[in-house]
Steps between C-alpha positions, in 0.01 A plus 500: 500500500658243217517186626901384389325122510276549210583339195296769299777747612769358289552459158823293414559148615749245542384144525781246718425154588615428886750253497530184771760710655346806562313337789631517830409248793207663578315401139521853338741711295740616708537869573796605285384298233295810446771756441632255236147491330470910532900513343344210178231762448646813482825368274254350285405872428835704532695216254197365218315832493753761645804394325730449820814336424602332826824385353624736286301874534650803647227506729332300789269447722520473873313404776495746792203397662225248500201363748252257501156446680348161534124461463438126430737169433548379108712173460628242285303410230383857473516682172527898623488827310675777613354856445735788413427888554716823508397676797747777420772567200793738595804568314708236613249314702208278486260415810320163368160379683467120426246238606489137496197317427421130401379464176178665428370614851413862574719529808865466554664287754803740522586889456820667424726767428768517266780795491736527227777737437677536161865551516793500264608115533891602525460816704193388718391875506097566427467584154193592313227200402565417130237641268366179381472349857355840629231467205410121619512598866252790450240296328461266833469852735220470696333633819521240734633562821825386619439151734636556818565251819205504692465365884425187576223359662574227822 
């Protein structure tokens, strides 16, 4: 089976420096300091390759669902990169796999998921994915497995 940690299993990154206030009082980014790194990645995508326009386009994106499993800490002064995949493309929706790794190891820290849906941005009905973002989205399909929550050890 793929392993979802594996660097060689993505092929689009997003560097982000951690910032002093990502950490928490335990030393390391805080956990929802991740879903803000996942949202940076995959809007770098949608908007400078994809074409979204977040202020003014008929269409948006949504976010209907989203997890994250924690491997091992990263923390200020980190620089991270943040691996994007399509795990599947459907007509209004797009599951994303994403990873977070510090810069340059094989590994990632953290594992993700990413749903969104497109709707109209006046109606908020599901419309179909625009053809230029649906282009960019299919090039970053792969066949990673969806992460999922696993139990944890005592």
């Amino acid at each position: 089976m793929t392993d979802i940690r594996e660097r060689a299993n993505y092929s689009h990154f997003t560097s982000i420096t951690t910032r002093w206030h990502d950490n928490d009082v335990y030393g390391h980014v805080n956990n929802v300091v991740y879903y803000s790194f996942f949202d940076s990645a995959v809007n770098n995508v949608l908007i400078g390759k994809g074409g979204l326009d977040i202020h003014d386009g008929p269409v948006i994106g949504l976010v209907v669902s989203s997890s994250c499993d924690y491997h091992a800490p990263v923390a200020f002064p980190e620089r991270i990169e943040v691996a994007l995949a399509v795990s599947k493309l459907g007509r209004s929706s797009v599951h994303y796999q994403l990873a977070v790794f510090p810069e340059g190891q094989a590994l990632a820290s953290a594992t993700g998921r990413f749903v969104h849906v497109f709707v109209d941005r006046i109606e908020r009905c599901p419309v179909p994915i625009p053809e230029r973002l649906r282009v960019v989205l299919g090039e970053l399909i792969c066949n990673l497995p969806a992460s999922t929550t696993k139990d944890l050890e005592p």
